[in-house]
N, C-alpha and C positions, 0 to 999 in steps of 0.2 A: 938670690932669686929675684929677678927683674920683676916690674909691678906693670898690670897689665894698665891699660887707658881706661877700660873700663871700671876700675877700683877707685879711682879720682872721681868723683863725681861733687865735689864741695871747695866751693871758691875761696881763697883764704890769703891775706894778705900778712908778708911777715914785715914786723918794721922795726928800724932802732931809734934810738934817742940822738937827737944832734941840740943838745941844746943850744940855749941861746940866751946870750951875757946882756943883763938887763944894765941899766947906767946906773944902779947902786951897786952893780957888781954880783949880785947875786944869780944864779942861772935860773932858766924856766924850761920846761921839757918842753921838745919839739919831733914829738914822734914820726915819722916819715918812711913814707913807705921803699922799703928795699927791693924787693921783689914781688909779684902775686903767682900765687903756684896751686896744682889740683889737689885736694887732700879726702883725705876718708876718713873719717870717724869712728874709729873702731869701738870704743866707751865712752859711757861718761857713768856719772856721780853726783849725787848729790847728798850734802847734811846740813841739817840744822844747828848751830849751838850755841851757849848765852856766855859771854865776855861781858864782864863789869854789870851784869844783869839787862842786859840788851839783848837781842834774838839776831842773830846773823845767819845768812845760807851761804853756803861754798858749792860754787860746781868746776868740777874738773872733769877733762877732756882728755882723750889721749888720738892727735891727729899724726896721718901716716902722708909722709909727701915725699918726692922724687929727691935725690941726695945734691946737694951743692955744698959747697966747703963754706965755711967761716961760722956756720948758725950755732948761736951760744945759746946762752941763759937771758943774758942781756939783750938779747930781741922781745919782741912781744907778737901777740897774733890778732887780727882784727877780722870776726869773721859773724858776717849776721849781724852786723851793727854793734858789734861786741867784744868786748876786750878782753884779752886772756892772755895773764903773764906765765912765760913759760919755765917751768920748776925742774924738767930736766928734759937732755936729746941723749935719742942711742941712734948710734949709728950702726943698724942692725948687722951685724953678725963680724962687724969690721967690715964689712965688703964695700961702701963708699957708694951702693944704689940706694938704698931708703933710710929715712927716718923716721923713729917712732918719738912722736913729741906730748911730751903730758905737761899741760896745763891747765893752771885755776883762772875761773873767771872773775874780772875784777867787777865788784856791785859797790 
């Protein structure tokens, strides 16, 4: 089922990692934008919980964007000044027009 224009309405950049070889050899992330595409936000989430006795939040997103080949896990999403690593893509129904993308936001 094609996605109409009107369901895009959230600007969202997806990017991979190219890192980059430091002179002691060790690498440093170098995130980079691959593409910017319309997305919708169907959900989100949020929880609170305590690790090692510390309070942390999680919020996860699950954005819907027009289908292109290659997007993994290994992307990331930048959206609203905001970082969300992505935990998993479906490729709705097999059919190769949308994606339904669920991700955690990096705090």
């Amino acid at each position: 089922m094609p996605i109409s224009a009107g369901e895009l309405n959230k600007r969202i950049a997806i990017q991979q990692n190219q890192p980059v070889e430091q002179l002691n050899g060790s690498e440093l992330e170098n995130w980079t934008t691959l593409r910017t595409v319309w997305s919708d936000i169907l959900s989100q989430g949020a929880r609170e919980f305590y690790q090692a006795q510390k309070k942390y939040s999680e919020v996860t997103k699950v954005f819907k964007i027009r289908y292109f080949a290659g997007l993994t896990t290994k992307h990331r999403i930048q959206y609203s000044g905001r970082i969300f690593d992505i935990l998993g893509v479906d490729n709705v129904d097999e059919a190769s027009e949308q994606y339904l993308i669920s991700a955690k936001e990096v705090i």
